[in-house]
Steps between C-alpha positions, in 0.01 A plus 500: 500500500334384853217246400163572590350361814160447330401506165157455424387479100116473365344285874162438497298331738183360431174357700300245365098556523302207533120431450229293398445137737832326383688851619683537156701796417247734305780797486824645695507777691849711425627638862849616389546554099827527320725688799847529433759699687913467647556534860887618567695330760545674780110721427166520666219507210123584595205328360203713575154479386135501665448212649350179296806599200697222495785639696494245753432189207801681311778373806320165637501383086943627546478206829320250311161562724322579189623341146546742220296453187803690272774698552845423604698582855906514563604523805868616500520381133337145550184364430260453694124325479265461781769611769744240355813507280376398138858520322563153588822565660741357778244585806187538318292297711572752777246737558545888430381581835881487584551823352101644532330483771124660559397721812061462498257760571391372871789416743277250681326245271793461270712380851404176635325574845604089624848591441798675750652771325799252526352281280383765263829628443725183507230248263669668193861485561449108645299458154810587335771294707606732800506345828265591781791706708594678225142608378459636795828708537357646192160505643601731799737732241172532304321633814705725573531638154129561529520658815305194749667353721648173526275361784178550283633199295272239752189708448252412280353794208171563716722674736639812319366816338461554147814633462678274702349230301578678132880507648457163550399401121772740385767334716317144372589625144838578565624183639551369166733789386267573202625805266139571399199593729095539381355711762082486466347802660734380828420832702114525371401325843686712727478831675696794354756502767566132457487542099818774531724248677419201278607751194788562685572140550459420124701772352785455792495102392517617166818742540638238719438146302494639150110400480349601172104549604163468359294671707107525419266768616213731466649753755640791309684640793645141587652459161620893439709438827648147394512397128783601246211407229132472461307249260129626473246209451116551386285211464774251441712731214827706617388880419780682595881408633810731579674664771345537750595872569336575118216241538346663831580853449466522115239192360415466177240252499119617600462183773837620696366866510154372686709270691734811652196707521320239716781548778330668827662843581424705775321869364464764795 
């Protein structure tokens, strides 16, 4: 039996609220409350919900950006706390980042504008003991992968479109070889026509690498075109979760109904 690529039992995430002169914590808010669901290898599951749900808090607290108040995460059978191995293991102290890697909501601020696209792509692999020259061999292969080509690697992020620069962060993802990508609302700043080839781009990198995909957003149509399953999250608490061809054409849960009905159609 293929292990999962994610398995995610009882996280929660909490806030602390502070008040009074000495700023002590008077109470916690709870943004994501006792979520638990398996990602497949080789799958694309949606996390949709209105915005302010927790679906983006869910995947940073997988990274380590946020640190998970409860709950346990296994990433291809292993343990893992605050986006490290925690089973104490031969190669613990390496990050899980090698095998999970995070594409942000906004191409440009999560790219460093003082940086060459050169340095961008090769700072991780040199991080990890590859020389210069063959970072960036890679570098160009990763370019091209993403369809921009290799003489955009002196530029700096300023100079690109949207989509040129979302490429960029996917092909900055990739350089690692993860098996795991968390995809935050990636085409929700982007034109339509731009959003269709980035969705092709993920699910060709998918069929291609093997990826296994979390992909959250609150575009119905997005996620009916590109996800094998859909978790449904409402004020921090999972509310629905199946297949995605049952979830969006046959939901059970009140939320996901008003969710679907919210899509815009065109009524002559």
């Amino acid at each position: 039996m293929t292990i999962p690529a994610i398995e995610v039992d009882g996280l929660s995430v909490r806030f602390p609220i502070r008040g009074g002169v000495l700023g002590k914590v008077k109470d916690y808010f709870v943004a994501v409350d006792n979520v638990s669901f398996v990602l497949p290898q080789g799958k694309i599951l949606a996390v949709v919900g209105e915005s302010g749900c927790g679906k983006s808090t869910l995947v940073k607290s997988l990274v380590g950006l946020v640190p998970m108040a409860s709950g346990s995460f296994k990433l291809f059978g292993k343990s893992v706390k605050d986006g490290k191995w925690s089973d104490g293991s031969k190669g613990s102290e390496k990050r899980a980042c090698d095998l999970m890697q995070m594409i942000f909501q906004d191409p440009f601020s999560s790219l460093n504008p003082r940086q060459t696209i050169t340095e961008i792509l090769t700072s991780p692999l040199m991080a990890r003991g590859v020389s210069y020259s063959d970072a960036c061999a890679r570098a160009r292969g990763m370019l091209d992968r993403v369809s921009i080509p290799s003489l955009a690697m002196e530029k700096f992020p300023h100079e690109f479109s949207g989509g040129q620069r979302q490429r960029l962060c996917i092909a900055r993802s990739l350089m690692v070889e993860p098996k795991v990508l968390l995809c935050d609302e990636v085409t929700s700043a982007l034109d339509v026509s731009v959003q269709a080839q980035i969705l092709h781009l993920l699910d060709d990198l998918r069929n291609e690498l093997g990826l296994s995909i979390i992909f959250i957003s609150h575009d119905m149509q997005v996620v009916r075109a590109l996800s094998d399953e859909v978790l449904v999250m409402y004020f921090g608490h999972v509310v629905e979760h199946g297949p995605a061809d049952k979830v969006l054409v046959e939901p059970q849960h009140e939320y996901t109904r008003k969710l679907l009905a919210s899509v815009p159609t065109i009524k002559r």
